[in-house]
N, C-alpha and C positions, 0 to 999 in steps of 0.2 A: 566522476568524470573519467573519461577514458584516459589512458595514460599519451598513446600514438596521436591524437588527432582533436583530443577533448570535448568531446561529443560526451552527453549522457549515457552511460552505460561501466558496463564492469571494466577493473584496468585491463583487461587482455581483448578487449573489442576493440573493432575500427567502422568507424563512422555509424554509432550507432546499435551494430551488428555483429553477431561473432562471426570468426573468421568462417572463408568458405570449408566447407567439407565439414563444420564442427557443429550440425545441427543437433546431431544424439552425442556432444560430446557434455560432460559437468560445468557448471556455470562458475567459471574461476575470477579469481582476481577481483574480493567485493569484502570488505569490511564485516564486523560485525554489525555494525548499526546496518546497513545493505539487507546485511540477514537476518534480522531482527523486523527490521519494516517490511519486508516483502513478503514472511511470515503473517503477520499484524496483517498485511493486505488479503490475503489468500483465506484468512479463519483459519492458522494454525500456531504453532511456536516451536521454538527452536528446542531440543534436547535438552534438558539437563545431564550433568557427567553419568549419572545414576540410568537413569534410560539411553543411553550413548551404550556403557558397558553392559548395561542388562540385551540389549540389544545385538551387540557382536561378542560375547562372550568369549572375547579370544584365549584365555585359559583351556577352554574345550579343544576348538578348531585350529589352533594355531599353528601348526605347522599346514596343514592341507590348504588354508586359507590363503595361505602370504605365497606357498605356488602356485595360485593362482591368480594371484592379484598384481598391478600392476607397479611394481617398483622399479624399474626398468632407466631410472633416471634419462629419460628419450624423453618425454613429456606426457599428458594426459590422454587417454584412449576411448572411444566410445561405451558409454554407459554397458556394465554386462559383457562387455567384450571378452574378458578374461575371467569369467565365469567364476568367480570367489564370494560365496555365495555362503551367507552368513546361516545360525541357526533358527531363524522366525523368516528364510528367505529375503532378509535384505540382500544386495547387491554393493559391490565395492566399498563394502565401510573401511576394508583396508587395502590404503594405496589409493592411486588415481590423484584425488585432493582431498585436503583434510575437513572435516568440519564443525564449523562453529558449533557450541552450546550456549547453552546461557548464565552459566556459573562466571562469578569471575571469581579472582584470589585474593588473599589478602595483601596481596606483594604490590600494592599499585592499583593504580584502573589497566588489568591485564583481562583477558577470558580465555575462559579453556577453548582447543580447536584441538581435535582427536584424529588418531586414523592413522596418519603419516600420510605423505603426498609423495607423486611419483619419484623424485629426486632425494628421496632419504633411504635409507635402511629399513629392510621389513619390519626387523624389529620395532620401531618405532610405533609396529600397530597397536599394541599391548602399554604404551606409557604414552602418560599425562606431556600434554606443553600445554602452554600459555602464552597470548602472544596479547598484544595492543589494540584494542578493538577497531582503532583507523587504519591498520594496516591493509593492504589489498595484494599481498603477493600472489603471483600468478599460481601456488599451490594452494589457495584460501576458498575453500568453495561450500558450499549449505547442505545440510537435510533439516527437512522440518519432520514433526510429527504433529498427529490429530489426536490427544488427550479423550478420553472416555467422559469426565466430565471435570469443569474447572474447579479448585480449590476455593475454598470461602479468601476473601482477601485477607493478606496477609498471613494466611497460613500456610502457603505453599514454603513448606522447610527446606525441599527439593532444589531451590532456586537458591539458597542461602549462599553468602560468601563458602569456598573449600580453605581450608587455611593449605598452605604450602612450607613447610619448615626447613630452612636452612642450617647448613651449618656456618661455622664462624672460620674463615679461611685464617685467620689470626692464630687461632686456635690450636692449627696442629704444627708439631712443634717435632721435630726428630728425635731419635734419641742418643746419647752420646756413641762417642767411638766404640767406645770399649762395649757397649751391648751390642751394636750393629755387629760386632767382632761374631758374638753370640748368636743372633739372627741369621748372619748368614753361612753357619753352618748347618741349619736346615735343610739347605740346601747341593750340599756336598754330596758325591755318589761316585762308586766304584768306577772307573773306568772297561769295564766288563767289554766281550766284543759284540761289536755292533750285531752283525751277522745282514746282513745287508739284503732284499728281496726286490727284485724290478717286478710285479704283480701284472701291468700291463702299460701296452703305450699306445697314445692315442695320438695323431699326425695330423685330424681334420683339420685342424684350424690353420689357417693361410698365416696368422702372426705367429701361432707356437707351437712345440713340439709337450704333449703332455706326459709325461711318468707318474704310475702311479707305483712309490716302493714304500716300503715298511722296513722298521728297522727295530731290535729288540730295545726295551725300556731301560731304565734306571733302575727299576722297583719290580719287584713282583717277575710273573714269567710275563708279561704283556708285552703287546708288540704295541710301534705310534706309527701308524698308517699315514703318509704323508704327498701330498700333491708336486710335483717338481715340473715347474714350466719354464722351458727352455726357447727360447726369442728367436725365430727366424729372421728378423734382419743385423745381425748380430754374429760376432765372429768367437770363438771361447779362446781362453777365460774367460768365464762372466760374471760381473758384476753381479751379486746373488741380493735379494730381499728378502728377509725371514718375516710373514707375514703373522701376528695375534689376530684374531676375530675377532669382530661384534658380537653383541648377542645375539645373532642370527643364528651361530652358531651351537646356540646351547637349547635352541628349538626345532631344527630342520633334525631333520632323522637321519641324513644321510646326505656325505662327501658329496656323492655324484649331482648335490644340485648346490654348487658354490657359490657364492654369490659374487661373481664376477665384475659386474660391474662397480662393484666399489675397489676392484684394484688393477684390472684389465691393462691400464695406462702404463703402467708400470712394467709390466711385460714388452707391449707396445713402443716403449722408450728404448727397447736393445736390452733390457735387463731381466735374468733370471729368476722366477720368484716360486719359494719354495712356501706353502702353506697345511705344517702339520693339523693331521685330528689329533687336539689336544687332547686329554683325560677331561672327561667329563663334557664332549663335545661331539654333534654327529651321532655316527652311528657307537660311541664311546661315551654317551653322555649318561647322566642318571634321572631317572623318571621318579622316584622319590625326593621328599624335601630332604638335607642334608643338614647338620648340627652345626655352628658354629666352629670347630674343632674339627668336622669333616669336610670344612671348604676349605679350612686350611691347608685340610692333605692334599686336597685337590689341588691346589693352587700350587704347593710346593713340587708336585708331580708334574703342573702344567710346565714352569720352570724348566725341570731337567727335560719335560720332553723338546725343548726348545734347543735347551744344551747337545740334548745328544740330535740334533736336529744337525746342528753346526759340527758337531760333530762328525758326520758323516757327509757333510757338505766340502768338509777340507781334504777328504780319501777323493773327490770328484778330480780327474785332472781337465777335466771342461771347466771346474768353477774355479775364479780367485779366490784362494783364502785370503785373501788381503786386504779385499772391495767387497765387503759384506755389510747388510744393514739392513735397521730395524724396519718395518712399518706397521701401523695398526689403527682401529678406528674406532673411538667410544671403547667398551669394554678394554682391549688391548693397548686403549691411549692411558686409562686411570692405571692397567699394571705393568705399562712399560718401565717405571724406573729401578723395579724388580731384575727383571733378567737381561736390562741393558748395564746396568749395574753391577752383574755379577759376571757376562759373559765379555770378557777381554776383546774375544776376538769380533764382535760386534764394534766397526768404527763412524758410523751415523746411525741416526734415530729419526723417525717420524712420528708424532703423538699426534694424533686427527680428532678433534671433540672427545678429548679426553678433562681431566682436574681432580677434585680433589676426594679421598674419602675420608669418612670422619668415623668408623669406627670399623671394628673386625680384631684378631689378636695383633699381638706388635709384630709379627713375625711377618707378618704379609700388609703391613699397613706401609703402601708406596712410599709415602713421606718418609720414611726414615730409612730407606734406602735412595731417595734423590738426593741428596748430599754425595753421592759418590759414584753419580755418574759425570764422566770425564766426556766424553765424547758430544761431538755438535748434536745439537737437539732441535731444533722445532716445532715450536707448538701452533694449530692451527684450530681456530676457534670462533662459531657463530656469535654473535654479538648480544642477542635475546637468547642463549641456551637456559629454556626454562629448568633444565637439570644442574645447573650449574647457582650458585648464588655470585654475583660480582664481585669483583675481585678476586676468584678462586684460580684462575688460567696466572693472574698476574704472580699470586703466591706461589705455584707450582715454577711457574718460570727464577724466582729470586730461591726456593731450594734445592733447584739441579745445582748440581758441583762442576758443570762447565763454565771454562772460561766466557767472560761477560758478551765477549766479542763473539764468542762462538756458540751462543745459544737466541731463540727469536721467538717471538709471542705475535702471531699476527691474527685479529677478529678482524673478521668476514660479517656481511647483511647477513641475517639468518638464523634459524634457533638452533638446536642441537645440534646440526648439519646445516653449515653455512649455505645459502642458496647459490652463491657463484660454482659448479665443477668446474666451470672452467679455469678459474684461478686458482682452485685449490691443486688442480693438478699441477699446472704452469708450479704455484709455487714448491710443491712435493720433487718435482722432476729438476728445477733449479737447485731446490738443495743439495740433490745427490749427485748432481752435475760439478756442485764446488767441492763438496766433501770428499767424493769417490773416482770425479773427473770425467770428463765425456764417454759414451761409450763408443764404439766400433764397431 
């Protein structure tokens, strides 16, 4: 039934009918069982995960794909609109809305729904959720396929439960003082000079002024190419955001296509927000698989390039060194407690669909450096994050080492990426409003 008017039909119709204008748009907001009998009715069936993936091969196309696909968190767009156009010539298998298969997992009566929908992060095109097969979110929309010929009963393996393995948030456990002492000297680097470069500045946009500078590395002779967007309705000092990526960024090929709309608001609120090319990230990333041992270097590189990020944020006489703070989303929420941890002059934190890991060396295993972040935290977290096992946001929040009053856990409707923006902003922009104080 409708959800507006309760008429028969999908939750995002009214009376019956989708909305006007949305004749060529994807049939949203319908259950799996929806999708399942409309299938049945037609002579076809739903995907299994196996022909889902076999079908968008996003390991191939993956970057070319997601720009042109529709992630735009605006909402659903007419079929083919944005021309992302898979390898067998499907059309929007990523973005737009996600769709049902017919696998479910072992975790429940859950079933897989692939793709990611217009309100998530690209990356999402490339990993597994699972959600409830009565849910009808306005992101929840079908493809069917027509099978070459059907399997004798009972042998279709295709359709079998996928197991889904958790870790045990109980489980990870920090490690004493005295090693942490050890760990985070990995971390330590020369105070070298910066040497500072403004590369270009771009003025189009009515809310901000863009710089693109680079500044020299930690390590090696490398430079960290870094984005600095300064607020037009906003007076300096500013209030600075040191922004970590998603994994969007360890698949785009390049800075100049940001993906803005997962931190825009933020600009938008008066405050400046600088978002370095990490190591291993953009046009800085590595197209071969990397060793256990060589993601640690990575990571420990991403680290100082953060530091020496803030570091040349505090030579700014436009920026507050004093009103600085974290933000990041998924990827940069699981290693926030890393370099908010280690960097002092970082005095708030945002961790967005972030939680826990459960293995990698000690040196870069988050958990044992949350105990010794001091500074206000927030965590903001979908309620069904099929990446998450329950209870892991809660565990995360009880080993930060902020005070009790001054850290918060709050789930959101939604899986990996809560489906409210609008709350999640509301609540990201209140936090740094109390921590760091209104802007001007």
């Amino acid at each position: 039934m409708e959800i507006c008017t309760g008429r028969p039909g999908p939750a995002t119709w009214q009376l019956g009918s989708f909305p006007d204008g949305q004749a060529e748009f994807p049939v949203a907001g319908i259950s799996w069982f929806e999708a399942a009998a409309y299938a049945n009715f037609v002579g076809k069936r739903l995907p299994t995960i196996y022909h889902w993936f076999r079908a968008s091969n996003p390991d191939e196309l993956f970057a070319d794909i997601l720009r042109r696909s529709n992630f735009d968190g605006k909402g659903p767009v007419r079929v083919g609109e944005r021309e992302g156009l898979g390898p067998w010539g499907t059309l929007d298998m990523a973005g737009n809305v996600k769709e049902w298969c017919e696998n479910a997992t072992d975790k429940g009566d859950v079933r897989y729904i692939l793709g990611g929908g217009w309100n998530e992060p690209s990356y999402r095109y490339s990993e597994a959720d699972a959600r409830s097969p009565w849910e009808r979110a306005s992101t929840f929309g079908v493809r069917l396929i027509q099978p070459m010929a059907a399997p004798p009963p009972g042998e279709d393996a295709a359709t079998a439960l996928i197991p889904h393995v958790y870790g045990d948030p109980k489980n990870v456990v920090p490690v004493s003082d005295e090693l942490f002492a050890v760990y985070r000297n990995f971390y330590s680097y020369d105070r070298t000079p910066l040497e500072p470069k403004v590369d270009g500045v771009d003025d189009g946009s009515p809310y901000w002024r863009e710089e693109s500078i680079s500044i020299a590395a930690a390590y090696g002779q490398e430079r960290v190419p870094a984005r600095l967007f300064l607020p037009k309705n906003a007076t300096p000092p500013y209030q600075t955001i040191v922004l970590f990526p998603s994994a969007y960024s360890l698949s785009a090929g390049s800075s100049n296509k940001l993906d803005l709309a997962n931190f825009d608001f933020i600009i938008r609120s008066g405050r400046a927000l600088v978002y370095p090319v990490y190591q291993g990230t953009f046009e800085r990333r590595f197209t071969t698989p990397q060793s256990p041992m060589a993601r640690r270097d990575i990571q420990v590189q991403q680290a100082k390039d953060l530091f020496r990020t803030v570091d040349y944020l505090v030579t700014r006489p436009d920026i507050d060194k004093d009103r600085i703070g974290y933000y990041s989303l998924s990827m940069g929420a699981y290693f926030g407690p890393i370099p908010v941890s280690l960097e002092p002059r970082i005095k708030v934190a945002v961790f967005a669909s972030g939680g826990l890991r459960y293995s990698g060396p000690a040196e870069i295993q988050p958990a044992n450096f949350a105990p010794h972040v001091k500074v206000p935290v927030l965590l903001v977290n979908g309620k069904n994050d099929f990446q998450n096992p329950p209870g892991a946001p809660e565990r995360m929040l009880e080993l930060l080492g902020t005070p009790q009053e001054h850290k918060k856990l709050v789930k959101l409707e939604g899986g990996h990426v809560p489906n409210d923006r609008l709350t999640v902003i509301r609540l990201v922009l209140d936090w740094y409003d109390k921590y760091l104080g209104a802007t001007k």
